[in-house]
Residue frames as a rotation matrix with the C-alpha (Angstrom) as fourth column:
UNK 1
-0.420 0.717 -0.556 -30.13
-0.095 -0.644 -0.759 -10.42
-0.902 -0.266 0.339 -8.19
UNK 2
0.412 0.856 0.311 -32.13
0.335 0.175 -0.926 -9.91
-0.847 0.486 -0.215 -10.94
UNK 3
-0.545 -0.784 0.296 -31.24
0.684 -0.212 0.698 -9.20
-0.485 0.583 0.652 -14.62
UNK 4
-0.855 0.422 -0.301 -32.28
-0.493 -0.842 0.220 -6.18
-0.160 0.336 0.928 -16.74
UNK 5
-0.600 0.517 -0.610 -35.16
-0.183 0.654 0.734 -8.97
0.779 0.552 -0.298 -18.64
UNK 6
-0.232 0.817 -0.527 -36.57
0.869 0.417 0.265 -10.07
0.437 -0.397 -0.807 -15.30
UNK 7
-0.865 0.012 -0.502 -36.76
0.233 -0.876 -0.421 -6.02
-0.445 -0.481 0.755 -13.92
UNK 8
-0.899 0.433 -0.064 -38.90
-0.432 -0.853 0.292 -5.25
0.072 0.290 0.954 -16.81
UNK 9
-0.181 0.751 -0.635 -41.36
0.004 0.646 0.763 -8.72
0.983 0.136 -0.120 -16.13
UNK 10
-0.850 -0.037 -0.526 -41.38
0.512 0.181 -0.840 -8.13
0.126 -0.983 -0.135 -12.51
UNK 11
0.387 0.920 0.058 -44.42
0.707 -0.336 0.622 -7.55
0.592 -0.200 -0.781 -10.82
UNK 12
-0.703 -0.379 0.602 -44.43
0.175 -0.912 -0.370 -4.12
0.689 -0.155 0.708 -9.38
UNK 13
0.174 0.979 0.108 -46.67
0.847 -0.205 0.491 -2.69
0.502 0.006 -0.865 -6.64
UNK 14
-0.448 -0.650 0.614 -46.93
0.242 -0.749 -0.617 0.29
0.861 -0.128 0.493 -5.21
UNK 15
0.209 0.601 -0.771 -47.13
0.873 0.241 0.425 0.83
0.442 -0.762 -0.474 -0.93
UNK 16
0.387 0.122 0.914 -48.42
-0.057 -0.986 0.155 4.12
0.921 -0.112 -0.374 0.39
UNK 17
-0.737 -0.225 -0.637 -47.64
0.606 0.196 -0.771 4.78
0.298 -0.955 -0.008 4.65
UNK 18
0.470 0.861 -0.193 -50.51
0.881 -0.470 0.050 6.74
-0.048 -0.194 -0.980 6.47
UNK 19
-0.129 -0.126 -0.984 -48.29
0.343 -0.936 0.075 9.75
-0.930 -0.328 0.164 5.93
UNK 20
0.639 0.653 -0.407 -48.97
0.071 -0.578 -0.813 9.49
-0.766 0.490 -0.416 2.34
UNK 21
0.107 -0.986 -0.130 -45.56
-0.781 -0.164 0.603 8.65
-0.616 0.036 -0.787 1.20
UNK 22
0.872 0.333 0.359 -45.20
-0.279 0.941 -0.194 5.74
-0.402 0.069 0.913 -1.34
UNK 23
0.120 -0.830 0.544 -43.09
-0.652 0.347 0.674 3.38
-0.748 -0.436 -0.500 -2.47
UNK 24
0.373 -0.072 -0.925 -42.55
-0.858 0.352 -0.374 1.14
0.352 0.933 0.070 -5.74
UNK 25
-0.378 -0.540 0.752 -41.36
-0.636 0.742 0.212 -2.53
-0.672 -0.398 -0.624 -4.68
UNK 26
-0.672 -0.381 -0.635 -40.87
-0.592 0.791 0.153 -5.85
0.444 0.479 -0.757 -6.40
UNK 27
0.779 0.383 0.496 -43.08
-0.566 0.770 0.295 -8.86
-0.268 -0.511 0.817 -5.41
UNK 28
-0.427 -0.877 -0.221 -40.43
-0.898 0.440 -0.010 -10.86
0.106 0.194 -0.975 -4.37
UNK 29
-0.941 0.242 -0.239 -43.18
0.285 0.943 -0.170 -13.88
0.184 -0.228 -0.956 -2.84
UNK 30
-0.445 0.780 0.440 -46.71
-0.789 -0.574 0.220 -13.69
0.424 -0.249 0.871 -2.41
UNK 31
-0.647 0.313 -0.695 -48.35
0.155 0.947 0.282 -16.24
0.746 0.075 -0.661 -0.15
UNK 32
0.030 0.934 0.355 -51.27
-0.375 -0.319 0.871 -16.88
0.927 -0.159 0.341 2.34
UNK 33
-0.673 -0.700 -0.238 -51.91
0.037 0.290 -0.956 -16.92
0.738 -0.653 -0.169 5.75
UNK 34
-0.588 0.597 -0.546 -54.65
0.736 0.115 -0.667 -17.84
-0.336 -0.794 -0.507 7.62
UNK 35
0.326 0.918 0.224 -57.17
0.924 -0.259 -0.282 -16.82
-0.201 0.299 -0.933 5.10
UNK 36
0.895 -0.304 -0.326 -55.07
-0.416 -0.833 -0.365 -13.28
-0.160 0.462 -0.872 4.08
UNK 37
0.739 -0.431 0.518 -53.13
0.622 0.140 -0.771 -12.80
0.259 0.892 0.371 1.39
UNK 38
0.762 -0.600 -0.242 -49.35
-0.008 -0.382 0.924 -11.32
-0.647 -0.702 -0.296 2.18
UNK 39
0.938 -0.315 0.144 -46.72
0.101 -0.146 -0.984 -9.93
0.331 0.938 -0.105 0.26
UNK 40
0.093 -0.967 -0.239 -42.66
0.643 -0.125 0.755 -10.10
-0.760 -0.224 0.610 0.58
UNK 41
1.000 -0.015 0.018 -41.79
0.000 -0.774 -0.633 -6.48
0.023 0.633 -0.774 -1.11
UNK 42
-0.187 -0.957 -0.221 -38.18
0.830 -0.275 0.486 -5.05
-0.526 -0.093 0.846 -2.41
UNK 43
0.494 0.059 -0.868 -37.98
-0.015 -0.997 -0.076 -1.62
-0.870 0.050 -0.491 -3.23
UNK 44
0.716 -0.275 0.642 -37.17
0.698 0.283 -0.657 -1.04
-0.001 0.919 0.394 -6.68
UNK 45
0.449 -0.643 0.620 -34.80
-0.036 -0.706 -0.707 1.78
0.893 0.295 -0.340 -5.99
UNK 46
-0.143 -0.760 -0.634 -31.82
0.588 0.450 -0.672 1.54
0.796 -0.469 0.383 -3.60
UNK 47
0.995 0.098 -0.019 -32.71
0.069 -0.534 0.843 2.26
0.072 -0.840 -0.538 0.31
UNK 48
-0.160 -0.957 0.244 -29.99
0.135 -0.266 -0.955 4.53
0.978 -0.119 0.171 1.82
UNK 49
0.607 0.303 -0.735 -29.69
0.758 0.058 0.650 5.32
0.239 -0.951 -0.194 5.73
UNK 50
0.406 -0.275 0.872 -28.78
-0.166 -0.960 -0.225 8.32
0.899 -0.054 -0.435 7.54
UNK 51
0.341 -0.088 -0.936 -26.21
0.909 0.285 0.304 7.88
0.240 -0.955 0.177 10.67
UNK 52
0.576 -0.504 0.643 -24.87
-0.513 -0.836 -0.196 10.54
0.637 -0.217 -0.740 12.59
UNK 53
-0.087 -0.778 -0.622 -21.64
0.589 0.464 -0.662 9.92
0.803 -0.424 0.418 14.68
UNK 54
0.846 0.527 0.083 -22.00
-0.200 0.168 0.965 10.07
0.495 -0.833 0.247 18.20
UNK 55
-0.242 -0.969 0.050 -19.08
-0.534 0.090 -0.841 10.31
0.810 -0.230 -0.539 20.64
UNK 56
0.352 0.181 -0.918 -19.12
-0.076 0.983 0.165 6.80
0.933 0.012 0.360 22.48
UNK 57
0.970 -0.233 0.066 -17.74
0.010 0.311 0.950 5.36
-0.241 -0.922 0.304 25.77
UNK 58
0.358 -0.925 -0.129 -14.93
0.369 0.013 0.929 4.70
-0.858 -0.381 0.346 24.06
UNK 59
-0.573 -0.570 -0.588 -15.13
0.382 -0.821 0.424 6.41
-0.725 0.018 0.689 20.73
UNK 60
-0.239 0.863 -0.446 -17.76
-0.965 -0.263 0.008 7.97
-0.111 0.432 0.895 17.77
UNK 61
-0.728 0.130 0.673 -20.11
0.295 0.946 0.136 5.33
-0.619 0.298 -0.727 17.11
UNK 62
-0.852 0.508 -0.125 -22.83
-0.366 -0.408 0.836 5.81
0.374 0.758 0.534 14.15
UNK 63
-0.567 0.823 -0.029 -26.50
-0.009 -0.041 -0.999 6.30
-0.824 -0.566 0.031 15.11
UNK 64
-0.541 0.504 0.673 -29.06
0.789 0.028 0.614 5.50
0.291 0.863 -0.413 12.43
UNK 65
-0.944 0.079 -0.320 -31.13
0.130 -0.804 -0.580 8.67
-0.303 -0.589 0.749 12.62
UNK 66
-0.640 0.763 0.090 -34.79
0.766 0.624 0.153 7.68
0.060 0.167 -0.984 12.72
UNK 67
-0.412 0.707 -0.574 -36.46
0.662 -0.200 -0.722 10.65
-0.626 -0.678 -0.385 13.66
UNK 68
0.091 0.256 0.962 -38.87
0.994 -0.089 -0.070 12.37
0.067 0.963 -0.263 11.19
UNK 69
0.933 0.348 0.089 -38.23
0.345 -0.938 0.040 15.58
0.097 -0.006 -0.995 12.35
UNK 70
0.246 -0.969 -0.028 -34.46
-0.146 -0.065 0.987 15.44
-0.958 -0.238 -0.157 12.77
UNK 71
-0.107 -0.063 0.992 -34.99
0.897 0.424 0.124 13.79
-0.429 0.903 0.011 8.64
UNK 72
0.679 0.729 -0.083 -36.86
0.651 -0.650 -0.391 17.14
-0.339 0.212 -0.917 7.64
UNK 73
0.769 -0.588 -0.249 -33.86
-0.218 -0.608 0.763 19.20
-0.600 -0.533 -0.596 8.90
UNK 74
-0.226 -0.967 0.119 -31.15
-0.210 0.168 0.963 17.13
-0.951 0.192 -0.241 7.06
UNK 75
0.239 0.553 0.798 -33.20
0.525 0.618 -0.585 16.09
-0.817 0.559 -0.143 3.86
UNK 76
0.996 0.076 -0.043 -32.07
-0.002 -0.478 -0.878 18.85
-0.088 0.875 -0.476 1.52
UNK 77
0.231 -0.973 -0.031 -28.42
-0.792 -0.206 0.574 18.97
-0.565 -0.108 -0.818 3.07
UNK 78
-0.179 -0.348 0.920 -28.36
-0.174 0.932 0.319 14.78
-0.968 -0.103 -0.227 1.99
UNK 79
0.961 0.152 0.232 -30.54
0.257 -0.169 -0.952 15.69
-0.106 0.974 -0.201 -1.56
UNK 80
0.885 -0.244 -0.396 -27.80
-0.368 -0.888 -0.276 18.19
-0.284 0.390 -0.876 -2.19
UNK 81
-0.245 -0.910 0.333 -24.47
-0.604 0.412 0.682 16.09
-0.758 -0.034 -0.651 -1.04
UNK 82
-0.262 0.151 0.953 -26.06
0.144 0.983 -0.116 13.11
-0.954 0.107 -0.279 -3.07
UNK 83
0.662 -0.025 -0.749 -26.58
-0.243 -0.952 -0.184 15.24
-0.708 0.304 -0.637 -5.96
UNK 84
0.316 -0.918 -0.240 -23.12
-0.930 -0.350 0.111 15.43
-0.186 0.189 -0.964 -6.61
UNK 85
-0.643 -0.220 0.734 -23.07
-0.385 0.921 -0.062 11.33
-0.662 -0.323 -0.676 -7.08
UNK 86
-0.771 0.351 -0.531 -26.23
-0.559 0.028 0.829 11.62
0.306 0.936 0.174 -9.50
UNK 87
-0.399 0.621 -0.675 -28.23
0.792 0.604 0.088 9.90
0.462 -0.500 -0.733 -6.98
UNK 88
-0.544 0.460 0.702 -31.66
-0.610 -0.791 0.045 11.99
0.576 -0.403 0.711 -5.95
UNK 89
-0.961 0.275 0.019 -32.67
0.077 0.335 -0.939 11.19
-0.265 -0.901 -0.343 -2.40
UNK 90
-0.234 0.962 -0.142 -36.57
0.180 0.186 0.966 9.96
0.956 0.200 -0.216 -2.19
UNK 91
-0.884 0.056 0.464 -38.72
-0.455 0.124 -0.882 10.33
-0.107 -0.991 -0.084 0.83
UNK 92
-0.097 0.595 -0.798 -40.76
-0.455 0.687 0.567 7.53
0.885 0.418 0.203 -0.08
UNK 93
0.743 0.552 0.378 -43.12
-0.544 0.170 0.822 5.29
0.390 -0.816 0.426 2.39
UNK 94
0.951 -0.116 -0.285 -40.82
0.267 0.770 0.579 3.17
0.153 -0.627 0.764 5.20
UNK 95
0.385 -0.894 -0.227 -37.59
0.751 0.160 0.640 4.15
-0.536 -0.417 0.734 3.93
UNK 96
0.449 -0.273 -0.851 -35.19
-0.533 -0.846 -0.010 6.79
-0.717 0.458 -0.525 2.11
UNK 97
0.764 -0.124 0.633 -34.28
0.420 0.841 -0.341 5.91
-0.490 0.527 0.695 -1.47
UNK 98
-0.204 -0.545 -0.813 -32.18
-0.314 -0.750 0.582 7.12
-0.927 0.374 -0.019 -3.95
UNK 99
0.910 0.336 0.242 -33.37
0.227 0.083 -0.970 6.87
-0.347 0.938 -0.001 -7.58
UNK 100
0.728 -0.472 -0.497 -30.12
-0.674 -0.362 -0.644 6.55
0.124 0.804 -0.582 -9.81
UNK 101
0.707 -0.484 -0.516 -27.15
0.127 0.805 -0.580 4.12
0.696 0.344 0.630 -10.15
UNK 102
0.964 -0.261 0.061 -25.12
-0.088 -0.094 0.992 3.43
-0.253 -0.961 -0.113 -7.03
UNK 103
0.056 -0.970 -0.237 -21.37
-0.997 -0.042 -0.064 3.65
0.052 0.240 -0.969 -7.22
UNK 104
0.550 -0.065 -0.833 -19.93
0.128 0.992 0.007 -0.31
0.825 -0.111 0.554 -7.83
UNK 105
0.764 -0.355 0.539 -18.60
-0.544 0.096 0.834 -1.33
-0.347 -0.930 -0.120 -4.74
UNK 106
0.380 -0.808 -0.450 -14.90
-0.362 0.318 -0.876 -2.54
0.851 0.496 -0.172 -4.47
UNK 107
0.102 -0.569 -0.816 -12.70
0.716 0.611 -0.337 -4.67
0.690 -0.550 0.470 -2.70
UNK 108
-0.885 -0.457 -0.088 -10.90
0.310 -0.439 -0.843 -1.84
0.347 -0.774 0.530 -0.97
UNK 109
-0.323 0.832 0.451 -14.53
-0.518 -0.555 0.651 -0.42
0.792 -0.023 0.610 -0.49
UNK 110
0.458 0.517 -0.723 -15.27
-0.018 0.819 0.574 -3.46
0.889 -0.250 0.385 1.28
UNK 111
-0.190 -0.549 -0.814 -12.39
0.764 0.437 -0.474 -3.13
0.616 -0.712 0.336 3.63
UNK 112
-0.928 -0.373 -0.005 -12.76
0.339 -0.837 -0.429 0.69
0.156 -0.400 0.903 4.37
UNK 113
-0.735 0.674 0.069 -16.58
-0.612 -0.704 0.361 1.92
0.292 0.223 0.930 3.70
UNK 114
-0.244 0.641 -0.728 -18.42
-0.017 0.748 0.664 -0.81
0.970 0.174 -0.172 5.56
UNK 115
-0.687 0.162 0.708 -19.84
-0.710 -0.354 -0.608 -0.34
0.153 -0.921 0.358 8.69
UNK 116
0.365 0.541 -0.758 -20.17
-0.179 0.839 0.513 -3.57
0.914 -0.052 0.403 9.94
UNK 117
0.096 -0.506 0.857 -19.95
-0.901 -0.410 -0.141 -3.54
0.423 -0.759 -0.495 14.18
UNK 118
-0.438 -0.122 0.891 -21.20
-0.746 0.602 -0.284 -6.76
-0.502 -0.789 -0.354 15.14
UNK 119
-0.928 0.171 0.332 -22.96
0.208 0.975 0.079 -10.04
-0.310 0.142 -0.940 14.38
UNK 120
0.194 0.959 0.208 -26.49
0.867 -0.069 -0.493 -8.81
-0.459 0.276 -0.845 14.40
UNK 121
0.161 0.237 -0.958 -25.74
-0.269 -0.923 -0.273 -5.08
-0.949 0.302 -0.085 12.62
UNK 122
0.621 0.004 0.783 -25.88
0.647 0.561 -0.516 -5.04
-0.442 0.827 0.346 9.11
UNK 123
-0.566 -0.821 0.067 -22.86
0.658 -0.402 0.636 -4.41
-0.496 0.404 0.769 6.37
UNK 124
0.888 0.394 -0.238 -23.79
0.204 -0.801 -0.563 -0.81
-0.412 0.451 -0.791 4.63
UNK 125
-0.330 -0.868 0.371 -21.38
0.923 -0.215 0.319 0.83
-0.197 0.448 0.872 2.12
UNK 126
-0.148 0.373 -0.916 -20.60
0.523 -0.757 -0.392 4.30
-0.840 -0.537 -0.083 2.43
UNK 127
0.232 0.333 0.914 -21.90
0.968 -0.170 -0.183 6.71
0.095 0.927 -0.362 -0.34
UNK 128
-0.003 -0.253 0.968 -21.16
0.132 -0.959 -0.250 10.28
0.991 0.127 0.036 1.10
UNK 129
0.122 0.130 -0.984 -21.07
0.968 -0.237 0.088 11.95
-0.221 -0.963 -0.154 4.63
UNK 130
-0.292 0.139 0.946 -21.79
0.555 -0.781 0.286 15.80
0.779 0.609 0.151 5.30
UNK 131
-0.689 -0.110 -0.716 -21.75
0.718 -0.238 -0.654 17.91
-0.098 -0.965 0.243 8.20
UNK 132
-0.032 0.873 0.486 -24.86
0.316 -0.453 0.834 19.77
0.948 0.181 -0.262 9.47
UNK 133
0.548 -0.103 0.830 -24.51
-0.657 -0.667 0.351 22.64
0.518 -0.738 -0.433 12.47
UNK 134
-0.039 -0.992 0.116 -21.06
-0.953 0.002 -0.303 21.22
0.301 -0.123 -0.946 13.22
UNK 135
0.019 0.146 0.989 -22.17
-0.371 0.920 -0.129 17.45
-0.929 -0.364 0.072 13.39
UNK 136
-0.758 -0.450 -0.472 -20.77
-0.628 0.308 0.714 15.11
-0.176 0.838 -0.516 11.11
UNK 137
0.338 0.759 0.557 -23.46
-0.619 0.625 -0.476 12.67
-0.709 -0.184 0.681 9.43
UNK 138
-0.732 -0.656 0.184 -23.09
-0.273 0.530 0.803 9.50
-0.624 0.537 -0.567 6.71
UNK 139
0.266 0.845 -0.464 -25.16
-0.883 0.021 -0.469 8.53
-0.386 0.534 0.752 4.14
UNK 140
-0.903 -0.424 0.073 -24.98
-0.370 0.853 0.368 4.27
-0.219 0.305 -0.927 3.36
UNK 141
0.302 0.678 -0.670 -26.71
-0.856 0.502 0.122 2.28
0.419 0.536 0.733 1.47
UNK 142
0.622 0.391 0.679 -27.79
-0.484 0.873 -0.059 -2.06
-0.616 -0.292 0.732 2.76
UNK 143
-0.391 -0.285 -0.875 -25.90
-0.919 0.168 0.356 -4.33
0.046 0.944 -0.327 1.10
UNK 144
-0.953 -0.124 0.275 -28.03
-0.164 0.978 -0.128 -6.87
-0.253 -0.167 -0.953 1.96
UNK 145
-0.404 0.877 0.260 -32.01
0.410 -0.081 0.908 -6.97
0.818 0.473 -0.327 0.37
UNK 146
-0.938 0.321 0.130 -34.36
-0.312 -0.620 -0.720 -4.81
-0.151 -0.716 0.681 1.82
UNK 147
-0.649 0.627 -0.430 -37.48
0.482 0.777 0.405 -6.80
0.588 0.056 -0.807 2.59
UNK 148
-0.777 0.525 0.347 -40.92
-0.560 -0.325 -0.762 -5.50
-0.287 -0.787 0.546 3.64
UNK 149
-0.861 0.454 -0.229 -43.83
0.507 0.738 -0.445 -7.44
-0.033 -0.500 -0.865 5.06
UNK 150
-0.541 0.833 -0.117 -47.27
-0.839 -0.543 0.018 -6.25
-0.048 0.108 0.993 3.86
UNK 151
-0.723 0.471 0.506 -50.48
0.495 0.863 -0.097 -7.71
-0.482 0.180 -0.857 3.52
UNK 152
-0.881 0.472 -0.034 -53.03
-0.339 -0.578 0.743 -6.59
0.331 0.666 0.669 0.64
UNK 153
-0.605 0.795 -0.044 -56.18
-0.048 -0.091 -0.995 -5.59
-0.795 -0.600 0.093 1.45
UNK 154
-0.292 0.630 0.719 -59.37
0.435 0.758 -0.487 -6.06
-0.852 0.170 -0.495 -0.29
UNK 155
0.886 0.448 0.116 -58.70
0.073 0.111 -0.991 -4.31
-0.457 0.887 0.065 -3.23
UNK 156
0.863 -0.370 0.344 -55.75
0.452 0.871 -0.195 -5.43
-0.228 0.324 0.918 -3.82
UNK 157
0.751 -0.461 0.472 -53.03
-0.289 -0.873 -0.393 -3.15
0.594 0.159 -0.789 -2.41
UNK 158
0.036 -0.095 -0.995 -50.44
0.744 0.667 -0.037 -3.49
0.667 -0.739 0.095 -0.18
UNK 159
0.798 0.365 0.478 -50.94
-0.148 -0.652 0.744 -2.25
0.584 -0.665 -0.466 3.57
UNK 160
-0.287 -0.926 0.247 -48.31
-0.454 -0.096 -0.886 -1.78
0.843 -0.366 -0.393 5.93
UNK 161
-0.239 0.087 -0.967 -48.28
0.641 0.762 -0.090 -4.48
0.729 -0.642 -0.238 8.83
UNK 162
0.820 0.320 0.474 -49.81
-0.068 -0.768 0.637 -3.34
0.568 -0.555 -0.608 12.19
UNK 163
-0.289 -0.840 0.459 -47.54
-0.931 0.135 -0.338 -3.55
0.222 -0.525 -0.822 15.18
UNK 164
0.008 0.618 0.786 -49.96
-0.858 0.408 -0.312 -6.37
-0.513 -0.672 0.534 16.25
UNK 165
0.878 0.466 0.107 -49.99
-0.359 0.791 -0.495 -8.17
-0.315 0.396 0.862 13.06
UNK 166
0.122 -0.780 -0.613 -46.64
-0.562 0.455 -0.691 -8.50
0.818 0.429 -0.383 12.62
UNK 167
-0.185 0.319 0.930 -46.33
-0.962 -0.253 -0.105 -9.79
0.202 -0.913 0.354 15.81
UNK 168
0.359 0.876 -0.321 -48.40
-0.826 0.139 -0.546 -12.12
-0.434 0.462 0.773 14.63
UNK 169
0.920 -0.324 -0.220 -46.30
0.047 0.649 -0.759 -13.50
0.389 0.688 0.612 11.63
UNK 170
0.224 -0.902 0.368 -43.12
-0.967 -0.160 0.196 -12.72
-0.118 -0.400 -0.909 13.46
UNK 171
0.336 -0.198 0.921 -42.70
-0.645 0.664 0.378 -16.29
-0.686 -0.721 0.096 14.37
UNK 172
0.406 -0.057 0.912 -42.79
0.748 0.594 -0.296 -17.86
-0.524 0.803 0.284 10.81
UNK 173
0.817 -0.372 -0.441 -40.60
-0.530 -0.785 -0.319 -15.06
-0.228 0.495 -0.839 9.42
UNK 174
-0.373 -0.925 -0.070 -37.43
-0.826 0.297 0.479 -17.23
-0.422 0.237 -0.875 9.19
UNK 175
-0.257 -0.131 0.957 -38.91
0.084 0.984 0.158 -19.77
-0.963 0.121 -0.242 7.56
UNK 176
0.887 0.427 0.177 -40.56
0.368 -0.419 -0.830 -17.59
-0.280 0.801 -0.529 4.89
UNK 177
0.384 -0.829 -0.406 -36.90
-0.793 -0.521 0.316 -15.87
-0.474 0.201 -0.858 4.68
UNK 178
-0.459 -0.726 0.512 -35.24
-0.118 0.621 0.775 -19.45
-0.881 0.295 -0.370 4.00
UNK 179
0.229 0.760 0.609 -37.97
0.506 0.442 -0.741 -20.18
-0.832 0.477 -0.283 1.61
UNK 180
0.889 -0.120 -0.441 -37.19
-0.362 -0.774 -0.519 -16.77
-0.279 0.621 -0.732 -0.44
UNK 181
0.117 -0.806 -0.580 -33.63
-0.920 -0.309 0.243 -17.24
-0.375 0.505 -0.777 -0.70
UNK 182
-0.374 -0.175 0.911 -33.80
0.196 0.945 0.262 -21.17
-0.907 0.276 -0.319 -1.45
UNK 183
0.687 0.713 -0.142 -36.08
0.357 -0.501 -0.789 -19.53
-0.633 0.491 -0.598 -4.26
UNK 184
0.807 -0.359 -0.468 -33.59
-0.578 -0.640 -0.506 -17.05
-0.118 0.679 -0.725 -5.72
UNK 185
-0.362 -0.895 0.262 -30.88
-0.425 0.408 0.808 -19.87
-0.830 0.181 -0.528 -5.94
């Protein structure tokens, strides 16, 4: 990843959501596409996810919990737990952040605190968990880059993709992906 030197020379921008919510992110690539201009973003502060455990077919499985009105409800319980870790929950545009220094991950961390079910789900490391009206929830952070797809508009912001235009670029997304990480080698 990046070192302290290239944090403070990174371009920054910053992407609102139509609820008003923004975000700080890295320009990790900026290139063009059919005459607009598109941006690969990384959040400058660590995204975290909320799951809640769910009892399964065959036993609890973790549910990312997506809904903004189910967020509302748990948002101060997760501030509060997270808190206690020095890490203050954001509700910032796309995703939830946390603004302070993540525990280091460890080996044994790796074996126990990953939640990693299959091939296509992604590895997360846990950071806290906290029960809300007798339902247990987790709180993990990506360990893999969070990457969002904007395209800046004519004065030179970025805009969150429609559904339509991503769509769109959908198709040339894995080649722009190889491109990035051939990049950061």
């Amino acid at each position: 990843m990046m070192d302290e030197d290239d944090i403070d020379d990174a371009e920054t921008l910053t992407l609102t959501d139509s609820s008003g919510r923004s975000l700080v992110c890295y320009v990790e690539q900026a290139l063009e596409l059919e005459g607009k201009e598109y941006v690969l973003l990384s959040p400058v502060d660590p995204v975290v996810e909320i799951f809640v455990w769910q009892q399964g077919e065959d036993e609890e499985e973790p549910l990312m919990v997506e809904d903004d009105l189910e967020l509302d409800k748990l948002f101060p319980i997760a501030s509060a737990v997270l808190q206690e870790q020095n890490l203050t929950l954001k509700r910032t545009a796309v995703a939830l952040t946390v603004e302070g220094e993540l525990p280091e991950l460890t080996e044994e961390d790796l074996e126990e605190d990953v939640l990693e079910e299959d091939e296509e789900s992604e590895a997360l490391q846990l950071l806290t968990s906290f029960y809300h009206e007798e339902q247990e929830y987790a709180i993990y952070s990506p360990l893999d880059p969070f990457f969002i797809l904007a395209r800046m508009d004519e004065q030179g912001q970025p805009v969150l993709l429609t559904p339509e235009e991503y769509e769109q670029i959908e198709p040339m997304l894995p080649m722009l992906e190889d491109q990035l990480f051939d990049e950061m080698e």
